[in-house]
MIDOSE-1310 file (N, C-alpha, C; in nm, 2 decimals, decimal comma, always signed):
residues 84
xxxx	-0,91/+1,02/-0,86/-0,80/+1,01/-0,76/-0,80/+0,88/-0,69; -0,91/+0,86/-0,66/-0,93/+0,70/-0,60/-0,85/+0,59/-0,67; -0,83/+0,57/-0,79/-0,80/+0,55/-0,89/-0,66/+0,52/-0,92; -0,59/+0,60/-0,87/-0,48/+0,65/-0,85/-0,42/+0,57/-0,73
xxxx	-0,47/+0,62/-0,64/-0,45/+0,55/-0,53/-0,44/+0,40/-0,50; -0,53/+0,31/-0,53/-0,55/+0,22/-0,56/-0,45/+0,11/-0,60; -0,41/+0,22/-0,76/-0,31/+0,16/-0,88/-0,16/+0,11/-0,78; -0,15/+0,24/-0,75/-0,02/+0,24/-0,66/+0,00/+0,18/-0,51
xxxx	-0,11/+0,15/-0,48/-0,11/+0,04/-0,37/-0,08/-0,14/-0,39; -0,18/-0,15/-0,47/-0,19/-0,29/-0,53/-0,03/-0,26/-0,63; +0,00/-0,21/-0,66/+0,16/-0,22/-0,75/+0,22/-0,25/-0,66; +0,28/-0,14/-0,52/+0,34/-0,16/-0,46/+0,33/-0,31/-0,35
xxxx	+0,22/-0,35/-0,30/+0,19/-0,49/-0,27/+0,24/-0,60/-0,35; +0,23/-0,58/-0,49/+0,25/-0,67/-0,55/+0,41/-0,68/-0,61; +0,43/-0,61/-0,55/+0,61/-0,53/-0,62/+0,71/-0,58/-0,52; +0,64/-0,51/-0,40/+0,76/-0,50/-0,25/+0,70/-0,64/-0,20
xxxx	+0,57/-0,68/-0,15/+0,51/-0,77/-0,06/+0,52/-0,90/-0,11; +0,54/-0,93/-0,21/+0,51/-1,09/-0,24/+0,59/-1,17/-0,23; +0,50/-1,29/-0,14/+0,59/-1,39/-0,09/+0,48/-1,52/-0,18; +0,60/-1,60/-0,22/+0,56/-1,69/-0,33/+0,45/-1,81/-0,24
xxxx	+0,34/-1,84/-0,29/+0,25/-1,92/-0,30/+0,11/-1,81/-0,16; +0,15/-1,71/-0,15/+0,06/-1,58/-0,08/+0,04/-1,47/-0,23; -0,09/-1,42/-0,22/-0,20/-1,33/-0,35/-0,15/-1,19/-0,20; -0,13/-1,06/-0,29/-0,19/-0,97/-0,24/-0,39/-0,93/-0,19
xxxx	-0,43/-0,88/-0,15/-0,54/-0,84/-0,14/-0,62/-0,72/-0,12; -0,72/-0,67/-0,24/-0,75/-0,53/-0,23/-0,89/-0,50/-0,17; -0,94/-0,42/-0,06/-1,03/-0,40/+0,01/-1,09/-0,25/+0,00; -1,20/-0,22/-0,04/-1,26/-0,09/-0,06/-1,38/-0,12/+0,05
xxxx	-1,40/+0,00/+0,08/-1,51/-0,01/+0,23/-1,55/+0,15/+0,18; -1,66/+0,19/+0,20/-1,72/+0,30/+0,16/-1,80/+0,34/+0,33; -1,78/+0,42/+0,40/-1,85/+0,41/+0,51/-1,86/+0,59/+0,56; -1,97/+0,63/+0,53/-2,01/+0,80/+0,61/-1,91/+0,88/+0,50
xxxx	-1,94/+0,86/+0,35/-1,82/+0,93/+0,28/-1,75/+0,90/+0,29; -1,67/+0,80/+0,33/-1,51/+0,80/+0,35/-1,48/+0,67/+0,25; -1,39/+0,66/+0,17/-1,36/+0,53/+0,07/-1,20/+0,49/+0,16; -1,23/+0,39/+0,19/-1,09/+0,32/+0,26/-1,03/+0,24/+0,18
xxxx	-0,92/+0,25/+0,08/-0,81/+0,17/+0,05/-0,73/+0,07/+0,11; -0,75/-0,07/+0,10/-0,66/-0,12/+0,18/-0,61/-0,24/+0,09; -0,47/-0,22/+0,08/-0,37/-0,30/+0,04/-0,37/-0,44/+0,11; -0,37/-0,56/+0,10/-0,28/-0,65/+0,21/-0,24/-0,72/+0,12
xxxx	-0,08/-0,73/+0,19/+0,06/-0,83/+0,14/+0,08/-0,88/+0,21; +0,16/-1,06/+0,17/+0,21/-1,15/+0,26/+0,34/-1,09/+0,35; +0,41/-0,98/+0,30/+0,52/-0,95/+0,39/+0,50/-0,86/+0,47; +0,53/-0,89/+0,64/+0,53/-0,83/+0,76/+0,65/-0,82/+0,80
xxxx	+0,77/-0,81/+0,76/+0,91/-0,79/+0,78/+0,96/-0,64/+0,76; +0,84/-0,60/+0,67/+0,92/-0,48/+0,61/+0,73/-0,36/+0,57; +0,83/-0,25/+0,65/+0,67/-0,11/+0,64/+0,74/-0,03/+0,53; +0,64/+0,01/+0,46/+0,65/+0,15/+0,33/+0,73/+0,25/+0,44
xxxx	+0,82/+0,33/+0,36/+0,85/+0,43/+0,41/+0,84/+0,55/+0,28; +0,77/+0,65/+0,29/+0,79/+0,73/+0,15/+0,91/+0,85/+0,12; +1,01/+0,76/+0,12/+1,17/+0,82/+0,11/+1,20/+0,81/-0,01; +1,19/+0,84/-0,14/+1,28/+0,75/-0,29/+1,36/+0,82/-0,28
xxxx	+1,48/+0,72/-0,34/+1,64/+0,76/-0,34/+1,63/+0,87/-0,47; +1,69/+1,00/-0,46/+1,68/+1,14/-0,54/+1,69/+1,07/-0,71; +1,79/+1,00/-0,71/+1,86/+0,93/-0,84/+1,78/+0,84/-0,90; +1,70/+0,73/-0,83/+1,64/+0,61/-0,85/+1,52/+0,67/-0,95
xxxx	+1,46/+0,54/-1,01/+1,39/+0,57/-1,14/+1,24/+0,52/-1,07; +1,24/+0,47/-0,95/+1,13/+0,45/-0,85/+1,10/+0,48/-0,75; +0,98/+0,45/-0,64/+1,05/+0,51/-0,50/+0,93/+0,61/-0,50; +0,85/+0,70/-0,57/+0,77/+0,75/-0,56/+0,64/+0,78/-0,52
xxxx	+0,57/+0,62/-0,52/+0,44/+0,57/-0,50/+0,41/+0,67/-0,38; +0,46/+0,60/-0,33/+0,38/+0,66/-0,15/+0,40/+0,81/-0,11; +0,49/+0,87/-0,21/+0,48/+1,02/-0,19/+0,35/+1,06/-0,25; +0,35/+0,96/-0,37/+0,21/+1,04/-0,46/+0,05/+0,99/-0,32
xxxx	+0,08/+0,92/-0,30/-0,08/+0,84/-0,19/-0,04/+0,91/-0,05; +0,05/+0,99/-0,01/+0,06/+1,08/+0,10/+0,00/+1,18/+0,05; +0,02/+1,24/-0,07/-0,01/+1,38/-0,12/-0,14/+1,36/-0,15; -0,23/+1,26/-0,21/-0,37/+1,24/-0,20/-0,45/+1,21/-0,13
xxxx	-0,41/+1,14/-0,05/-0,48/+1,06/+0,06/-0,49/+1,16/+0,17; -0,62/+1,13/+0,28/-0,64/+1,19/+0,35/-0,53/+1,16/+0,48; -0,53/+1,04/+0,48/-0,41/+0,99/+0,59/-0,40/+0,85/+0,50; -0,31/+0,80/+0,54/-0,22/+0,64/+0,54/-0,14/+0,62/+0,65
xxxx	-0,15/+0,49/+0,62/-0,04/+0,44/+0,69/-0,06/+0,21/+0,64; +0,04/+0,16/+0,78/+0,03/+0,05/+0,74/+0,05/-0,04/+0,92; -0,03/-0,15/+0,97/+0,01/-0,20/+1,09/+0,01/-0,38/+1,06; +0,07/-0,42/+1,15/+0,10/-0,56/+1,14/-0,02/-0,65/+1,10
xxxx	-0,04/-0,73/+1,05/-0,16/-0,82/+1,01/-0,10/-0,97/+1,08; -0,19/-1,01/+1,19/-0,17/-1,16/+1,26/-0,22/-1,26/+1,11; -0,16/-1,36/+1,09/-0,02/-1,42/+1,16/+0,09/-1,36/+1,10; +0,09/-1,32/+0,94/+0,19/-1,31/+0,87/+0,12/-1,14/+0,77
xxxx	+0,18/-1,04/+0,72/+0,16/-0,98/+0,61/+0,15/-0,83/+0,71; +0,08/-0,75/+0,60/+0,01/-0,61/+0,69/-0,03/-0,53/+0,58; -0,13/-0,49/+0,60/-0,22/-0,40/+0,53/-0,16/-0,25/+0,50; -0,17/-0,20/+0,43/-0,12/-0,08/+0,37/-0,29/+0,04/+0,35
């Protein structure tokens, strides 16, 4: 599952977030049981929302890492980007 999670984070960073001459960045923290996923992208203009259009042939990620994940979310990263 972790696994999973992961895939579709770093996709989605690397899909929706990239701004040319900025790397995504993937962070695993293991703390009291808990494995924390964290995405970071250079773009802070724009938050995941897990809506995909009914028709669209993508759009799904974040429904599947809501349905897995214990919680998510995403907040602003100083100066530029934000973690997922």
């Amino acid at each position: 599952m972790a696994s999973l999670l992961i895939t579709e984070l770093t996709a989605n960073a690397t899909l929706h977030g990239r701004v040319r001459g900025c790397h995504a960045r993937l962070a695993l923290t293991l703390t009291s049981g808990t494995l924390r996923i964290e995405a970071t992208e250079a773009r802070g203009d724009r938050f995941p929302v897990p809506a995909p259009d009914a028709d669209g042939e993508s759009g799904r990620g974040l429904l599947l890492v809501a349905s897995l994940a214990d919680a998510w979310g995403c907040e602003p990263h100083h100066p530029v980007g934000k973690p997922v």
